[in-house]
N, C-alpha and C positions, 0 to 999 in steps of 0.2 A: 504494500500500500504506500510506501512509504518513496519507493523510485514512479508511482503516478501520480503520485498528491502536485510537482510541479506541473504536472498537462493540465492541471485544470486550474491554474492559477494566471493573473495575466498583471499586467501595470505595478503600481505598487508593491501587490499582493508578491508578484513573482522576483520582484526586486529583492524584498526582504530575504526569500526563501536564500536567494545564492548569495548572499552578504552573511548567510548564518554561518559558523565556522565546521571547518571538515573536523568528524568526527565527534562533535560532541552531543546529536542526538542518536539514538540506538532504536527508540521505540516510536511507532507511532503513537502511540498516546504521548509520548515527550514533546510528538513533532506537534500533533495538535493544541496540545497547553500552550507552546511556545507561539504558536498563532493565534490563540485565542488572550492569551496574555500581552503582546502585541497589539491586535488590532481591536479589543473589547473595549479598551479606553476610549477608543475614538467614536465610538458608534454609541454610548451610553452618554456622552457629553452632552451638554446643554449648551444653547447658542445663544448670540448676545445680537443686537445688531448690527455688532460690527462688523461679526459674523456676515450679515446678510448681504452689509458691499462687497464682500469681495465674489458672489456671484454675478455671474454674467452669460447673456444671451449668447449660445454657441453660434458661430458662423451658419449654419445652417438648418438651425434648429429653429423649427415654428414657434407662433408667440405662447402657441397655446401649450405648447411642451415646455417652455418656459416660467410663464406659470406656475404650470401644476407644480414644477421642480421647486421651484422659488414658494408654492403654499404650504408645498413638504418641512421645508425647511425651516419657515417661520414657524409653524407648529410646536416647531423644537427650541421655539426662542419664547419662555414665559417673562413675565412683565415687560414686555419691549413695545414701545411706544409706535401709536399708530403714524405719527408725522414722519418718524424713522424708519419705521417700517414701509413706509411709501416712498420716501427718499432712496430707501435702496431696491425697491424693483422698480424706480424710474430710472437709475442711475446702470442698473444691471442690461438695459438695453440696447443693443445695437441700432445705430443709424434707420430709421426707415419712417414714414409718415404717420404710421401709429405714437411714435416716439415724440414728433415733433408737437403734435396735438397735447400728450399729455406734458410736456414743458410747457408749452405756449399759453395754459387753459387752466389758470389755480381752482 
């Protein structure tokens, strides 16, 4: 299990794996704690607004998959201010006439 665990890993995820040192896990279960001790911190955190600027509209990513990404995420962000919160999914947008409207139009 433990020579497939890398095929099904990719970005990040596969990054970490071959940065881990030769020989010092033995067991998959070692190999999974080590990944889940790893990457569990990041996925259990709580977001802040500040958080929220630094998303932004993929080059080719529709508005509405932007969104959704960006409702995901404020979810994850408790007491964060609605002024804030709109500051950064205006700010998270790329160039196009939707954009322009909601600058132009307080």
């Amino acid at each position: 299990m433990c020579l497939l665990f890398p095929s099904t890993l990719s970005g990040a995820a596969l990054n970490w794996f071959y940065m881990l040192n030769p020989r010092t896990i033995n067991t998959f279960d070692s190999l999974k704690q080590a990944f889940l001790d790893h990457f569990m911190i990041q996925t259990d955190r709580l977001y802040s607004a500040d958080d929220l600027y630094m998303l932004r509209q993929g080059e080719d990513e529709p508005l509405r998959e932007y969104a959704a990404r960006f409702s995901h995420e404020y979810s994850r962000c408790p007491n964060t201010d609605d002024r804030a919160t709109f500051g950064a999914f205006k700010s998270g947008h790329r160039e196009s006439n939707f954009r322009y409207l909601v600058h132009s139009n307080p």
